[in-house]
N, C-alpha and C positions, 0 to 999 in steps of 0.2 A: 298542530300541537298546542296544547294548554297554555297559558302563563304559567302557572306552575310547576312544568318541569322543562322549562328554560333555562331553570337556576337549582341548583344541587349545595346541600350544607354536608360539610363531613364534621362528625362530634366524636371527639376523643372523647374513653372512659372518665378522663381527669374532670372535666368538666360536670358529668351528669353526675360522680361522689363531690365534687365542691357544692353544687348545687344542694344536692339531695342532705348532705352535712348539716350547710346554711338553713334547712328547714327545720331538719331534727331541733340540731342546737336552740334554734328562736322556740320551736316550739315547748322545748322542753323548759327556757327563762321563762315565757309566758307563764306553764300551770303552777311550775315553785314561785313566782310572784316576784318572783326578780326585775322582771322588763314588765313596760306595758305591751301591749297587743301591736304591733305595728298597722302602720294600715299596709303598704305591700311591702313584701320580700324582695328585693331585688338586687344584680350586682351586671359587672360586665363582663365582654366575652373578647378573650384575646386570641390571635388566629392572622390568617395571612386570608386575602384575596387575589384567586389568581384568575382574571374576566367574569367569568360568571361561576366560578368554584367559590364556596367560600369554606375554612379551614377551620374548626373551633379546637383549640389545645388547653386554653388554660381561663380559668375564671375567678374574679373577685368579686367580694361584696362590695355594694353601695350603701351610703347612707343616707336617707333623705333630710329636708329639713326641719327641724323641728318648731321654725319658727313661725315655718306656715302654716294657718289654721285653716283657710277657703279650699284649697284643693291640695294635694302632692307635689311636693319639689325635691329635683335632686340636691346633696349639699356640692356642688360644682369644686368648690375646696379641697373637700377630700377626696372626689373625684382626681382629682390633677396631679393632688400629693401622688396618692398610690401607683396613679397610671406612671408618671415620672420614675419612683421606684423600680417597678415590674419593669420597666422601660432600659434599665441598667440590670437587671439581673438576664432579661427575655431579650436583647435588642434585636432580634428577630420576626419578634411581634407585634403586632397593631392591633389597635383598638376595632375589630371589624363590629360590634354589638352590645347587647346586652340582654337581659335573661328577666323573666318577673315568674315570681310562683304565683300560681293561681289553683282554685279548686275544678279546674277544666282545661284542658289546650284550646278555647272559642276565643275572641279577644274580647275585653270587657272596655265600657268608656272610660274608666282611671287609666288604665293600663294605655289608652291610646293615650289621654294626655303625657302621660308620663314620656312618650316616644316623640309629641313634638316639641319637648324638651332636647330630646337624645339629636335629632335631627336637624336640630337649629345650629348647630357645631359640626354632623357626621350626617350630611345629607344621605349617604348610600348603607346608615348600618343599620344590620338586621336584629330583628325579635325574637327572641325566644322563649316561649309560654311552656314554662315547666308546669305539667296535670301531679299535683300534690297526691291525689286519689288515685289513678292511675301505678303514681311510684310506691302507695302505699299495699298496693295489690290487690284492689279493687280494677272493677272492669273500667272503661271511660264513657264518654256519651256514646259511642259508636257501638258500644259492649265487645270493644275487641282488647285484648290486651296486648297492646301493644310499645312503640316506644313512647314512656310519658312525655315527649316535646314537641312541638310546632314551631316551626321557624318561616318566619314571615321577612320579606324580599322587601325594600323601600323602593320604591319605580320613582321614575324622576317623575318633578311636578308637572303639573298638567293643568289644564285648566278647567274647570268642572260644576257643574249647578250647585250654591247653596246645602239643596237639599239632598246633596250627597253625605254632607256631617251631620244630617239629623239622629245619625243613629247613634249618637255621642252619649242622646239625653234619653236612650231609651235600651235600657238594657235586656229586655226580652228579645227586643228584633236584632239586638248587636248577635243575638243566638243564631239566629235563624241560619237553615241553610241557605250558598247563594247571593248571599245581603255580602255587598261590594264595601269593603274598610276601607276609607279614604281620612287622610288625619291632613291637617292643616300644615302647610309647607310655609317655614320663617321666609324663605324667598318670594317675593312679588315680583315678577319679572316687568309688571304695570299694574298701572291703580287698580284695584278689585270694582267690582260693580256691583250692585246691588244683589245681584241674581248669580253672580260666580264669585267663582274664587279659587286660589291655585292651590291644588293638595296635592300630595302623594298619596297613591294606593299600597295598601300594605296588600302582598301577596307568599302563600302558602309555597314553600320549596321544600323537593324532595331532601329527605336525611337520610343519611347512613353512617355507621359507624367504622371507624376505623383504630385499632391500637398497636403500638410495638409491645416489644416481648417485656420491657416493665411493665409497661401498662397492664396485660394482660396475666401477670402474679399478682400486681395489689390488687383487681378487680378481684381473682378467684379466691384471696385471702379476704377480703371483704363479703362476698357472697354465703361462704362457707362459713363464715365464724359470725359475724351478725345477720343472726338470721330473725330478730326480732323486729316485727316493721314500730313504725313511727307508733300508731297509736297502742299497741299492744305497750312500749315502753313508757309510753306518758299513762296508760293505765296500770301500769306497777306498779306494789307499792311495796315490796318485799323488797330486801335486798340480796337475796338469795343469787347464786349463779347459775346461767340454762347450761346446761351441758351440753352441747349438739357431737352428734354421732358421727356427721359428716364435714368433718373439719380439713383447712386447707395445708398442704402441704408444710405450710410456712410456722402456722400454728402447733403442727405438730412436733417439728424442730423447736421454737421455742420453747414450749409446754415444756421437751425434756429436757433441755437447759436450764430452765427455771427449777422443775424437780430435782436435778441434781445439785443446782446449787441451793438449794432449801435443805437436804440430808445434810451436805458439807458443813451449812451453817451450823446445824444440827451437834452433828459428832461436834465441832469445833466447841460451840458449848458446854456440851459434857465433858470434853476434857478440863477446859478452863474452869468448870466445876469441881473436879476431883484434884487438881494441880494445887487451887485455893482452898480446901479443904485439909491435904497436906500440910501445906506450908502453916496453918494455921492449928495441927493437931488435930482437927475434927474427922479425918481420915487416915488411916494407916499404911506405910509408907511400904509401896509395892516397887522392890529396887526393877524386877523384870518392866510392869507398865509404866512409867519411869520412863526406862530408855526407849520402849517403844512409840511416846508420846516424842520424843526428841528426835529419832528418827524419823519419825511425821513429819514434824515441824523444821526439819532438816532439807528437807526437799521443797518445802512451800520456800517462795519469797516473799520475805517481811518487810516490807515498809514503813519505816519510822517518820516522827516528822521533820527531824530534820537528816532524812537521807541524804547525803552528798551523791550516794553512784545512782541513784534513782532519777534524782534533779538533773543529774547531768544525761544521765540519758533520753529522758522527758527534754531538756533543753535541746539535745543534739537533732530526735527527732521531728521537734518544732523546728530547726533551722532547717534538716533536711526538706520540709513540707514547704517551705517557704521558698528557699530555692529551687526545688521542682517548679513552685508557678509561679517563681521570678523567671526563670527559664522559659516555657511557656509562654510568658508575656511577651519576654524579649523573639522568642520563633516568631510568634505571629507580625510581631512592629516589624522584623526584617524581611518577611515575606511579603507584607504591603509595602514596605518602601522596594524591593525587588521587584514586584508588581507595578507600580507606577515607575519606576527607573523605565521596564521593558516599552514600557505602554510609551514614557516621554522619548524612548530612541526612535523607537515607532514611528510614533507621526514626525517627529526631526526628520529620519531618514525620509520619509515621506513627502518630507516640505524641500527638502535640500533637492531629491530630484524634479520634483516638479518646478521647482523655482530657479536651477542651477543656469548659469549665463552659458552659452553655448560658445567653443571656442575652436574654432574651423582648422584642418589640418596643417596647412601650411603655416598657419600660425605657432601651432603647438611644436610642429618642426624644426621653426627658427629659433623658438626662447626657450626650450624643453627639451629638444629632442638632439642627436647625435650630432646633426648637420650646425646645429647652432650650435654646438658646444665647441665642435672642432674649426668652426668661422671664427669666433672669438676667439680659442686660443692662437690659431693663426695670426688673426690681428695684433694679436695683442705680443706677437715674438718679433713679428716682423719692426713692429714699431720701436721696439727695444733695439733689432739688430741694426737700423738706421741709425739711430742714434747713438748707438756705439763705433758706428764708422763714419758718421759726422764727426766724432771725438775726436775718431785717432788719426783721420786725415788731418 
């Protein structure tokens, strides 16, 4: 079997629209002159690892530094801020990677260095080379149209000739098929030698997609309704709107809410046009439309600004909401302290038998049991009934 399909990436839909977003958006600050050109795109990948699965659900952008001129750095700062953040919203997730757009899925020299940055903290996280062309709807190097990402596997270090990172400084052969990616390991496990030195090998892992049933409405509301790729929108310059024929469920629903409430605005209008008209003589006084306008507005709810039954309503159901997930909070606190109450009788019970002094029958029979109870009480009458005929003699 391969190296590479030892290890297997699953990539939720969220993922490949945060990505595919983060390109739009930069590219679109770029040509209106907003941002400079960055030199890469990149952000991280949050997800769970379980052995050799690894999990991708949710992704953020990075920043890199801007203070550095010689090569690429990440800003580790903001790094930390965000992860910390997602860390309280997602506590479920971990940091398994990070993601770089490129105009290919091959890995390029930046792009490695960038990853013995990533690996100097997350020995084991993987890569993922978004193909910018590929998501644009063009073919890839392979001419296959397939999924635009490559996720590459960090193998523990190793120790390896020199001129295994020559291909750092040479980015034709970083193409090639075949040609072995080896990126520089912050760990020395001993001195380096002239002629070695310990790297990790980045290696290719199978991907496949997986989504739940959210995932799979925003994807198909995403698909259907923008259907304009990246460069077709940065060469726009109309501002007209595409109409597309084949629009998502979700957009349809909206579309007719919106149009409804566009008419409503509408009539609303014209009334408040002919009502101010009236009132001011410029129009003549229709007693029937009149009460027909009232009885409209009869039925709608008006809110002033200072409504008292609106505010208390708004108030009640802000407190109801807040209650629900004070409740909530409080289910879960009782169910973990239930949970470790079970767990600490557990091993008690556990220790008390294994540890309990062992206490032999005839013993438990004399200070416990029937024979001892009725020895002592006998004792204990006779010695009375002495002493009361010591008395009375």
């Amino acid at each position: 079997m391969s190296l590479q399909m030892l290890s297997t990436a699953v990539v939720h839909p969220l993922v490949l629209l945060n990505i595919s977003e983060h390109t739009t958006r930069t590219l679109a600050q770029v040509k209106r002159g907003k941002i400079t050109a960055p030199q890469y795109m990149c952000g991280a990948v949050l997800g769970r690892q379980v052995e050799t699965k690894f999990e991708a659900f949710l992704s953020f952008e990075l920043k890199l530094n801007e203070a550095s001129t010689e090569r690429a750095e990440f800003d580790l700062e903001h790094f930390t801020v965000r992860l910390e953040q997602l860390k309280i919203i997602f506590p479920s997730y971990d940091f398994i990677g990070w993601y770089a757009v490129s105009t290919s899925r091959q890995l390029t020299p930046g792009i490695a260095q960038l990853h013995e940055q990533i690996i100097a903290s997350h020995a084991s996280a993987i890569l993922m080379v978004f193909d910018a062309a590929l998501a644009d709807g063009a073919a890839g190097t392979d001419g296959n149209c397939s999924l635009p990402i490559c996720v590459y596997e960090t193998l523990s270090p190793v120790r390896v000739e020199r001129t295994k990172l020559e291909w750092y400084g040479e980015a034709a052969r970083a193409a090639q098929p075949g040609v072995e990616h080896f990126v520089a390991s912050a760990v020395d496990h001993s001195v380096p030698t002239e002629t070695t030195v310990w790297a990790s090998r980045l290696v290719p892992v199978q991907v496949t997609l997986d989504s739940g049933e959210a995932e799979r409405v925003a994807v198909e509301h995403v698909a259907n309704v923008s259907r304009q790729t990246n460069s077709e929108m940065l060469s726009s310059t109309s501002g007209a709107k595409e109409v597309v024929a084949d629009t998502s469920r979700m957009a349809v629903f909206l579309s007719g809410q919106r149009n409804a409430l566009e008419m409503l605005a509408k009539d609303i209008a014209v009334l408040k046009t002919y009502v101010g008209d009236v009132i001011h003589g410029r129009a003549e006084f229709d007693a029937d439309v009149v009460q027909r306008v009232q009885r409209v507005l009869s039925n709608r709810p008006v809110v002033q600004n200072n409504d008292s039954i609106f505010s208390l309503a708004m108030s009640q159901e802000e407190t109801n909401f807040q209650l629900a997930a004070y409740l909530a909070g409080i289910t879960d606190v009782v169910a973990a302290v239930r949970d470790v109450s079970l767990r600490a009788n557990s091993a008690l019970s556990y220790a008390r038998s294994k540890h309990a002094t062992y206490v032999s029958p005839s013993q438990g029979e004399g200070m416990f049991g029937m024979g001892g109870m009725m020895a002592g009480f006998g004792h204990g009458r006779m010695g009375r009934h002495r002493g009361f005929g010591s008395s009375f003699r």
